[in-house]
C-alpha positions in Angstrom: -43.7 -3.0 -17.5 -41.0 -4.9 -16.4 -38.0 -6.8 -18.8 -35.6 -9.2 -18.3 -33.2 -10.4 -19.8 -31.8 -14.1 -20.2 -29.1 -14.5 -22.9 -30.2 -13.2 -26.6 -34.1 -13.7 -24.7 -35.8 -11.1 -23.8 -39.4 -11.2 -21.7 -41.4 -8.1 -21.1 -44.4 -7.9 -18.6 -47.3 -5.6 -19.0 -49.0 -4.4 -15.7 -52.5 -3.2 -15.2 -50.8 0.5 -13.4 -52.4 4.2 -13.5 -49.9 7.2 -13.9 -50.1 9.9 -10.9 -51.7 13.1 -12.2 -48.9 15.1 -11.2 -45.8 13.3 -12.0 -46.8 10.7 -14.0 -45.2 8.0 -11.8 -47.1 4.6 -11.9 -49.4 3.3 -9.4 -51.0 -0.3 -9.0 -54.7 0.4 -10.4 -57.1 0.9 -7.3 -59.1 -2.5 -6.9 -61.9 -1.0 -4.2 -64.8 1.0 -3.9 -64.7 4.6 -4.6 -63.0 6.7 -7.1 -59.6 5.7 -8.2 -56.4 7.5 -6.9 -55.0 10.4 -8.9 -52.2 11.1 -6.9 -49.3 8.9 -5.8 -49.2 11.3 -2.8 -50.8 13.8 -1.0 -48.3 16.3 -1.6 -48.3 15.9 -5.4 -52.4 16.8 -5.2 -51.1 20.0 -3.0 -48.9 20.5 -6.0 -51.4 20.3 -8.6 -53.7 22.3 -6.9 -51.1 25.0 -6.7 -50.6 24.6 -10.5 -53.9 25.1 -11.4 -54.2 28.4 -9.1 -50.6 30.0 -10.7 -52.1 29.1 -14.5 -55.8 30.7 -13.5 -53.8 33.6 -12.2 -51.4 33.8 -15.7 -54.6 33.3 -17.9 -53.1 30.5 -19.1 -55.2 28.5 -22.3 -55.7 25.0 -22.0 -53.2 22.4 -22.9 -50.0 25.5 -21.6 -47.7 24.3 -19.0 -45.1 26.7 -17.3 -41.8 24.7 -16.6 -38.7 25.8 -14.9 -35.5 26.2 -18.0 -33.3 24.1 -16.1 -36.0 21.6 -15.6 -35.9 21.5 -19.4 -32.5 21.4 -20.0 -32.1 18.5 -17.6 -34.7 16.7 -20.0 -32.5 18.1 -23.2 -29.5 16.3 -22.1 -31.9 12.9 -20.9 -33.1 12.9 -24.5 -29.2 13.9 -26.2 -27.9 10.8 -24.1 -30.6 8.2 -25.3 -30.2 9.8 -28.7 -26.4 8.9 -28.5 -27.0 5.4 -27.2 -29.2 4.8 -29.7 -26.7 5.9 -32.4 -24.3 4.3 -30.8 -26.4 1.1 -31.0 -26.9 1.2 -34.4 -23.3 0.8 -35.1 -22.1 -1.7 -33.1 -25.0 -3.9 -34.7 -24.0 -2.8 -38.1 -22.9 -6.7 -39.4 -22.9 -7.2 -35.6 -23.3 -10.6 -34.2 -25.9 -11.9 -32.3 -23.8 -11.9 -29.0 -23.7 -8.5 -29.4 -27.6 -7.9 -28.9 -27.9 -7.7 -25.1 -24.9 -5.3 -24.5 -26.1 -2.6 -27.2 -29.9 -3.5 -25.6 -28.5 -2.5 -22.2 -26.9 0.6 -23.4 -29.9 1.7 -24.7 -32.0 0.7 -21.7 -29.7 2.7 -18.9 -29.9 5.6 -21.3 -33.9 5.3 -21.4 -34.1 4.9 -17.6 -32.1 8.5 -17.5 -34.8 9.7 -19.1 -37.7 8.3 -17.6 -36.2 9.5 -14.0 -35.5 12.8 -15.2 -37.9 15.0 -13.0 -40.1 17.2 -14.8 -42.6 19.0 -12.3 -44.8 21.9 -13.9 -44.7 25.7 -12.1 -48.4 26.0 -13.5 -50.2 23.9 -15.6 -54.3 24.1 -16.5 
């Protein structure tokens, strides 16, 4: 999905994309023959395989996902600063005017693209 932004206008664009089975990053949707790609790289289906081994080995159930603690305190303080923005947002617009719009959009936007880069990589998932 892509946005942009012209004055108080604001266009978003869909695309036909696939997330990567490891990291979730989006890839353009395989047009050819075969089976679709899973992986955005090769060394994310190394990484994935390795996953699965380390959760067989833990007796992990379904759905569990090990994840390193400072991997989710990174996301923690993601989600606390979109949180913020978001707040933050709401009370600039309080009886805002409509000039006002694209700065609190953009706020909240670099605060959501925090998030969305913050790297979350399981240690074993199943």
């Amino acid at each position: 999905m892509a946005l942009t932004i012209r004055g108080n206008i604001v266009t978003v664009t869909h695309y036909e994309v696939n997330p990567c089975a490891w990291c979730g990053e989006r890839m353009a949707r395989s047009t050819g023959r075969g089976r679709p790609r899973r992986y955005c790289r090769t060394s994310h289906r190394q990484r994935h395989y390795e996953a699965r081994r380390e959760a067989t080995l833990r007796d992990l159930d379904p759905g569990d996902v090990l994840y390193r603690v400072v991997d989710v305190a990174r996301l923690r303080d993601a989600v606390y600063v979109l949180e913020a923005a978001l707040q933050d947002a709401r009370m600039d617009l309080t009886g805002g005017t409509l000039e006002e719009y694209p700065a609190a959009f953009r706020s909240v936007a670099g605060a959501a693209d925090g998030l969305i880069r913050t790297p979350l990589e399981p240690k074993a998932t199943t």
